[in-house]
C-alpha positions in Angstrom: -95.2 -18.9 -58.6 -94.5 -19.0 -62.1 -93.2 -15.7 -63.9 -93.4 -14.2 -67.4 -91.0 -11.3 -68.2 -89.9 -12.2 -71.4 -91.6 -10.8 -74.7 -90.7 -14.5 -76.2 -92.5 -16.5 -73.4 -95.6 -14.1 -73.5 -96.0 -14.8 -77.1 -95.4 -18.6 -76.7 -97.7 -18.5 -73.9 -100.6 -16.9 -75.7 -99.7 -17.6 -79.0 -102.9 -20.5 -79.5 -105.7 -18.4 -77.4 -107.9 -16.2 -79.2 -108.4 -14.7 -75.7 -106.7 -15.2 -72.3 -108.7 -17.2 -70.0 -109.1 -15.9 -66.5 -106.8 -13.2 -66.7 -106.7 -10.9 -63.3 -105.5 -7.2 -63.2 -104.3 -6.3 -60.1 -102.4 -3.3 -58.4 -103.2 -1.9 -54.6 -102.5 1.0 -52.6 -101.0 0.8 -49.3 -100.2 3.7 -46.7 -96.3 3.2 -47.9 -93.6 1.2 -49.4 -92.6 -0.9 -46.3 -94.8 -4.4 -46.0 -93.3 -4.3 -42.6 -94.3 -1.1 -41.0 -97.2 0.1 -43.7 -100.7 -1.9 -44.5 -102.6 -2.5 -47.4 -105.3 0.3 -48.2 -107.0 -0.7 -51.1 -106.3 -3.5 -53.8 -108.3 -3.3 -56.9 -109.0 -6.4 -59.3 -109.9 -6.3 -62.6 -111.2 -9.1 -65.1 -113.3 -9.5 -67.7 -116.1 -10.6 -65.6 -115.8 -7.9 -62.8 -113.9 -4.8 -61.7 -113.6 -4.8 -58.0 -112.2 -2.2 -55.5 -111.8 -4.3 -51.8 -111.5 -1.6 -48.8 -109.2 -1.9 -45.8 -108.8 -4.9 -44.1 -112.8 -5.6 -44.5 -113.0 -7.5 -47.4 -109.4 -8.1 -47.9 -109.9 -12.1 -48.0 -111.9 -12.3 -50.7 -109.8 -9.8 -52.8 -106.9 -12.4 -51.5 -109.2 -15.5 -52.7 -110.0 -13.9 -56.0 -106.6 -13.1 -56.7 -106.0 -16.9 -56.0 -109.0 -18.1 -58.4 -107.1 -16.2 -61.6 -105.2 -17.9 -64.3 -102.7 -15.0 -64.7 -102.3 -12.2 -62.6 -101.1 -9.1 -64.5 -99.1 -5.9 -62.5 -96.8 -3.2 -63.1 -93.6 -4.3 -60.8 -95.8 -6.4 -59.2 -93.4 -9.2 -58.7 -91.2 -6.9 -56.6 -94.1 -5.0 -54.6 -97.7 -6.3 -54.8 -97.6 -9.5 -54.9 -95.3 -9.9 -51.9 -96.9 -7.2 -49.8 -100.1 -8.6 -50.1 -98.9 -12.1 -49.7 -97.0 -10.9 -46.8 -100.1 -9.5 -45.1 -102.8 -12.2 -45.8 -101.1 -15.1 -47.8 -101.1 -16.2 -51.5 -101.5 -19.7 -52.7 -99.6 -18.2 -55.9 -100.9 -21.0 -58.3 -101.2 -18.7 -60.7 -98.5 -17.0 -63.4 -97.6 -13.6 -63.0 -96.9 -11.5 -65.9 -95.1 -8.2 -64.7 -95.4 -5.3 -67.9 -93.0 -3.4 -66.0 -90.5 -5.9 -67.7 -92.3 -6.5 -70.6 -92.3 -2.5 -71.4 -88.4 -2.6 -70.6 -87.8 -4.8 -73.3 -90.5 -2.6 -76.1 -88.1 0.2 -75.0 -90.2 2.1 -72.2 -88.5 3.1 -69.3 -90.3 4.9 -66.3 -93.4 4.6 -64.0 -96.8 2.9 -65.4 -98.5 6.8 -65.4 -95.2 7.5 -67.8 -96.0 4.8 -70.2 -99.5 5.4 -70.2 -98.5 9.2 -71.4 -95.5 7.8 -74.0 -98.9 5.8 -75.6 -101.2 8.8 -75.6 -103.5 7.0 -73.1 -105.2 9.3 -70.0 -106.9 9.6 -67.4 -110.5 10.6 -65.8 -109.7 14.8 -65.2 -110.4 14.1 -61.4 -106.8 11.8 -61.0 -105.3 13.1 -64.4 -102.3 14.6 -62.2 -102.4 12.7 -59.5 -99.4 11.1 -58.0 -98.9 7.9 -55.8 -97.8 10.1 -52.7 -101.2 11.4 -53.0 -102.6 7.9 -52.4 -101.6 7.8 -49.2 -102.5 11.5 -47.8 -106.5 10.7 -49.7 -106.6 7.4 -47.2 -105.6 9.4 -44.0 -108.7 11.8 -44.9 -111.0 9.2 -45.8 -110.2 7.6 -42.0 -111.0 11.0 -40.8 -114.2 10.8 -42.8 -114.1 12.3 -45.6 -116.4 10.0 -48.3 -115.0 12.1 -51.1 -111.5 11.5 -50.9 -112.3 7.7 -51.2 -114.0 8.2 -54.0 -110.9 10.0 -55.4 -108.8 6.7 -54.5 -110.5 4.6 -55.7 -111.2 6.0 -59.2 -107.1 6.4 -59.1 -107.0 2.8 -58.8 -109.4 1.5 -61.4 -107.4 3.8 -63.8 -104.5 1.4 -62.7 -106.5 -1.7 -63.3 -108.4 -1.2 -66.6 -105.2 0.7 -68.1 -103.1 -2.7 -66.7 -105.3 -4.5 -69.4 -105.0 -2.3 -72.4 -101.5 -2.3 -71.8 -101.2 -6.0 -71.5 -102.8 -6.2 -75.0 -100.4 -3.7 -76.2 -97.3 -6.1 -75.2 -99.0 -8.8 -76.1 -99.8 -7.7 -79.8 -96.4 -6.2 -80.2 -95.2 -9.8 -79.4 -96.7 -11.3 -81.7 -95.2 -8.8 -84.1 -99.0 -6.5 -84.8 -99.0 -3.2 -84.9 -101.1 -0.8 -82.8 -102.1 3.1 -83.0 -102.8 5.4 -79.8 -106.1 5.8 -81.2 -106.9 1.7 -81.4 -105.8 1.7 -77.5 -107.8 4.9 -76.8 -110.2 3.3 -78.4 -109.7 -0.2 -76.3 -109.7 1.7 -72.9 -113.3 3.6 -73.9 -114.9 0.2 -74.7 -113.0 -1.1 -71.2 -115.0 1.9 -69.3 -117.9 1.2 -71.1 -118.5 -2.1 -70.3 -117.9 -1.9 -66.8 -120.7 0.5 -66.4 -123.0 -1.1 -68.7 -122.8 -4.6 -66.6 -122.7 -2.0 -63.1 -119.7 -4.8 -62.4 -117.6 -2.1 -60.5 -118.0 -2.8 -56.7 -116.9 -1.1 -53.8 -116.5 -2.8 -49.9 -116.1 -0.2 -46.9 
């Protein structure tokens, strides 16, 4: 698998596309922080094509496949967490390159967790996960086993904030690489016409 962490190597990468071709955005929940002992939950894919939530272990080979099918796969510390948990649990062919912001952010002078970045850029949330913290994650899928439909719900618009807000910040390092400034209100405004458009084309889809 082929990595970009550098600033430099994200701008020579992209520096002769007008826009990214097959990009994926990708980030999952799981029931802990050991691929040994604790399972994949949910893992959430975002493009420009589709926004796709994939439940349990149900229609976790296609998520797997259609993480294979991107050109770039873009997570926050996903070199060090997703990526090898869920490559751990169902395999990844890993043609494709990874570019993890967490690195990228590092080197634009934001330290901290992707929610603390998001804040730092004025970006936030749907009110229903505005607060919400990863530990909570976990305690929403043990309620949703037990049946309760809503806390699913809950989870899963927790991780398409993950997802579509992986994008706008992907554009934010990838303008500020290429030396373009960008207000809060122009990524606001980014993120609104993100939302939008997945529920113009209905693209967002949910397997349980």
């Amino acid at each position: 698998m082929q990595t970009i962490t550098k600033l430099e190597d994200l701008k020579k990468e992209f520096q002769e596309m007008s826009q990214p071709s097959n990009v994926g955005y990708m980030d999952i929940e799981t029931t802990g922080l050991s691929s040994e002992y604790n399972h994949v939950t949910l893992i959430g894919l975002h493009s420009l094509d589709a926004t796709s939530v994939y439940i349990d272990k149900h229609n976790h080979t296609k998520a797997v496949n259609d993480i294979d099918a991107c050109n770039y796969l873009v997570t926050f510390n996903g070199n060090r967490f997703d990526i090898p948990f869920v490559d751990k649990h169902y395999g990844l062919k890993q043609k494709f390159k990874s570019i993890d912001l967490m690195y990228l952010f590092w080197q634009l002078g934001y330290k901290g967790g992707l929610k603390k970045i998001e804040h730092d850029l004025g970006l936030s949330r749907m009110s229903e996960v505005q607060d919400m913290k990863g530990s909570e994650a976990v305690t929403l899928w043990h309620k949703y086993k037990a049946g309760n439909q809503e806390a699913l719900k809950k989870l899963v618009n927790y991780n398409i904030e993950d997802i579509v807000n992986l994008e706008v910040l992907f554009n934010f390092a990838l303008q500020k690489s290429q030396a373009q400034d960008i207000t809060s209100d122009q990524l606001r405004e980014h993120k609104q016409n993100i939302m939008d458009r997945i529920k113009t084309k209905e693209c967002l889809y949910v397997w349980n």
